[in-house]
N, C-alpha and C positions, 0 to 999 in steps of 0.2 A: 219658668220655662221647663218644660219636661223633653223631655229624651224617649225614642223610641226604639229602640234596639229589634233590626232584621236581622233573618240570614238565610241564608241560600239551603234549603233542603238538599239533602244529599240521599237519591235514590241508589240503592244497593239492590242489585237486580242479584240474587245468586244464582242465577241459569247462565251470567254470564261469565261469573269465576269457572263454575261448573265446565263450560263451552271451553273455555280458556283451556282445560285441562287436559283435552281432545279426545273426551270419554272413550270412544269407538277406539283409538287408537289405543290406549290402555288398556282395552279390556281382550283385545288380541295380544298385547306382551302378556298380560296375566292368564292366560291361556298355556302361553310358552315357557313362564315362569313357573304354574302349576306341575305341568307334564313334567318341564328340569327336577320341582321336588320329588314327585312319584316317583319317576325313573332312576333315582337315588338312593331309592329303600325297595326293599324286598314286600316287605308290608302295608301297610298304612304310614303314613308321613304323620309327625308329634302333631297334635291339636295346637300348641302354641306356635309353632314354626310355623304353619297352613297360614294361620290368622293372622300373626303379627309379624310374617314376612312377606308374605303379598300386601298387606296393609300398608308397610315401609315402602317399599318397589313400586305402589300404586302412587303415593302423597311424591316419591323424588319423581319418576314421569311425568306427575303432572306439574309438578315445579318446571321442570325441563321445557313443555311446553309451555307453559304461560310465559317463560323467558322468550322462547320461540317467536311466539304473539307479540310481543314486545318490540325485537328487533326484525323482524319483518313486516313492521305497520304498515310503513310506504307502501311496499309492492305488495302485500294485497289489499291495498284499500284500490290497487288500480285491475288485480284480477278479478276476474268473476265467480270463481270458487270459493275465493278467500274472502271476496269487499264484505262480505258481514259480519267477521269475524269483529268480537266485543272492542278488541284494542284499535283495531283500524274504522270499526266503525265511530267511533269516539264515546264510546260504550261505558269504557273502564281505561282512567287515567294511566299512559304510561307506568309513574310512578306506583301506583298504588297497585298497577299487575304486579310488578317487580318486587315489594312489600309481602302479597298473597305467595309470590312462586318460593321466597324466600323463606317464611313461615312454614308451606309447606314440606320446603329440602328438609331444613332444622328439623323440624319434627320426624319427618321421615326416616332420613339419615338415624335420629336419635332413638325412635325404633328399634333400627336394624343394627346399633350396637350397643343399644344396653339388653333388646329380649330376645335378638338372635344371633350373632355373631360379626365380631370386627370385621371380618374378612370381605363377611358381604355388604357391609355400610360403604366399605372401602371402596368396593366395584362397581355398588350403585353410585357412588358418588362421582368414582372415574368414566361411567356412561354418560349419567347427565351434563359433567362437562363435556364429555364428546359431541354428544347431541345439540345441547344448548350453547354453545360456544365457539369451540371448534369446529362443527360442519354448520350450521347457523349463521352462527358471526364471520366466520372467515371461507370458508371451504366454495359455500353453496354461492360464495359469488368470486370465485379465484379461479375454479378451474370446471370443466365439463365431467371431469372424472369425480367432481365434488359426493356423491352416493355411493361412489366406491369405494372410495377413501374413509369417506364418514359416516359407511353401512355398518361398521364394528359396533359403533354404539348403539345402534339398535340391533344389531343380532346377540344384545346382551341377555337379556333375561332368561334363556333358558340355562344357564349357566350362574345367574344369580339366584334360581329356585335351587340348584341342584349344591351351591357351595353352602345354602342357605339349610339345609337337613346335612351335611356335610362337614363343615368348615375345611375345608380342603378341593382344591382344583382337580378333576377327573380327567382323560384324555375323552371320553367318553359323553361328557358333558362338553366338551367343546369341539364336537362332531353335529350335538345342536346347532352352538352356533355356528356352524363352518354352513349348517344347510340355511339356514336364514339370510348370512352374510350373501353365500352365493344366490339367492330367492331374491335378494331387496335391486339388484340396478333392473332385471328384466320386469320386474314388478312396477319398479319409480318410471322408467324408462318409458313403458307404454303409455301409462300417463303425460310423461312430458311430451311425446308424439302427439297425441290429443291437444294438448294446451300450449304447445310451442308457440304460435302466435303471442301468448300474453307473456309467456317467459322472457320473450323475444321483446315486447313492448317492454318492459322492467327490467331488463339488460341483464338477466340471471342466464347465463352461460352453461345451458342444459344441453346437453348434448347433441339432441335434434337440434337445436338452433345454430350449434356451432360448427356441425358436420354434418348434418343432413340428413335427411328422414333415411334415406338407403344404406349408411354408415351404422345409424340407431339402427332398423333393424336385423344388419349383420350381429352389432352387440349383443342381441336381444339372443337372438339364436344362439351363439358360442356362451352367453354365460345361464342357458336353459339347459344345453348338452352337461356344463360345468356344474350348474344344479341335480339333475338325474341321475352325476356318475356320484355327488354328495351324496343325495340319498339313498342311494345302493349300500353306503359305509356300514351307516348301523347293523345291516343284516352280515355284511361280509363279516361284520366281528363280534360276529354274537351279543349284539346287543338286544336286538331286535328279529321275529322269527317270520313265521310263514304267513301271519295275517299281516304284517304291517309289509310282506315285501309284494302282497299282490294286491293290496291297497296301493300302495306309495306307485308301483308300475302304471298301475289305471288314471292314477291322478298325471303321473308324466307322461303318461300318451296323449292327454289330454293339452297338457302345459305344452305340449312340443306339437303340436295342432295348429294352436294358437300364434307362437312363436315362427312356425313356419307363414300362418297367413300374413306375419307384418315382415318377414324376409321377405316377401314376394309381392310386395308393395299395397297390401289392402288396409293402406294405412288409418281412414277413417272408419272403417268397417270393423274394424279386428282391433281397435289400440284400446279403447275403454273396456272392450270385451274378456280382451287379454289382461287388465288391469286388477277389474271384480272380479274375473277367476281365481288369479294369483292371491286373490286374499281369501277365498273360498279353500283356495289349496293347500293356504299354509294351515290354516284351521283344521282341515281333514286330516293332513299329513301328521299335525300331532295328537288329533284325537288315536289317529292310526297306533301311531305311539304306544301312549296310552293302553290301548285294551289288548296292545298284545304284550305288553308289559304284564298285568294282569292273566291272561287268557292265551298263553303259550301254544300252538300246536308245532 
């Protein structure tokens, strides 16, 4: 009698770890993480600190996210943005994302405090719980204000670039994140106007859904005005000079355009519009940053 020994191939797609990790959203913190190093030095930022602390900040983000993946299977395997997402599509086994996101913190984390500083292993590791846990797991199906509460953790990395050339907390560094924190609910916000329907279908307690598109975009307006008067700070305190304050003005005449059309009810017209600008804004505003850090007048 002989024996024939099967087994089940196990396809390992890495576009789908990759996906998992929510490249596009990572490469906008690493954006803001860059600028927080720059805007910290006078000079040039250490070769090692560039390399091996955005490398650290990239691998816990994308841990944070594959966690994300993870605990919100359900509800997007029922929205339409999300149902293709590797974990909900049944892509990549629960378990084994959680394995990957895990691997990755470790490593991460490990990075950031053996080749650049405790400080900032510490704050990367206090955002990714916030992001992956705390607004995730608990926030984003507790309350409406769930983005606002649990915006902290992503308006972390410019402040983890900057402690990260650093080791020490700036009040100036966390003037970054004060404008992102106030950038992230009129940003999330127009989107969920757009998508309320399916938030609505999966009981996620977004704001539109829970008080109503004309309440959302009252929001929208007062935390755009609360944006504007953020980004005036840098200049008001000499952080920042005369390129980055007639930048930053143009990009908020624009942002408050936008905010006014979904005040004024043009809520299908203006909500995804108002959505892909705010990501275009945030990008500019710290390329703005950036060169006039550099290129003073």
């Amino acid at each position: 009698m002989s024996f024939e020994a099967t087994a089940t191939p196990i396809n390992i797609n890495w576009r789908d770890y990759y996906e998992m990790c929510k490249p596009n959203v990572v490469l906008l913190m690493l954006l803001t993480s860059l600028v927080g190093m720059f805007m910290a030095v006078p000079g040039m930022v250490p070769w090692p600190v560039l390399i091996w602390g955005n490398l650290g900040i990239a691998m816990a983000a994308g841990s944070a996210a594959a966690v994300n993946h993870v605990i919100d299977r359900r509800i997007d395997g029922q929205m339409g943005r999300t149902s293709n997402r590797p974990v909900a599509k049944g892509k990549v086994k629960p378990l084994h994302a959680l394995i990957f996101a895990a691997v990755l913190a470790v490593v991460g984390l490990g990075i950031l405090y053996v080749l650049v500083n405790p400080m900032t292993a510490w704050l990367t590791l206090a955002s990714s719980i916030g992001y992956a846990f705390i607004y995730t797991g608990y926030l984003k199906r507790a309350t409406p204000q769930n983005i606002v509460i649990g915006g902290l953790a992503g308006a972390m990395p410019p402040l983890l670039g900057w402690v990260a050339v650093t080791g020490t907390l700036d009040p100036n560094a966390l003037l970054l994140v004060l404008i992102i924190y106030a950038w992230t609910p009129p940003h999330f916000w127009a989107l969920a106007i757009h998508k309320r329907d399916e938030y609505a279908k999966v009981e996620i307690p977004m704001l539109p859904v829970t008080h109503g598109l004309e309440f959302t975009g009252l929001q929208i307006l007062l935390y755009t005005v609360l944006l504007i008067i953020s980004t005036m700070l840098p200049y008001i305190v000499g952080m920042s000079g005369f390129i980055y304050l007639v930048g930053v003005t143009l990009l908020n005449i624009r942002f408050l355009y936008w905010a006014l059309r979904l005040y004024r009810g043009a809520y299908e017209k203006a909500a995804m519009k108002t959505f892909w600008y705010s990501i275009i804004y945030l990008m500019l505003l710290f390329v703005l940053l950036l060169l006039d850090h550099y290129f003073r007048i």
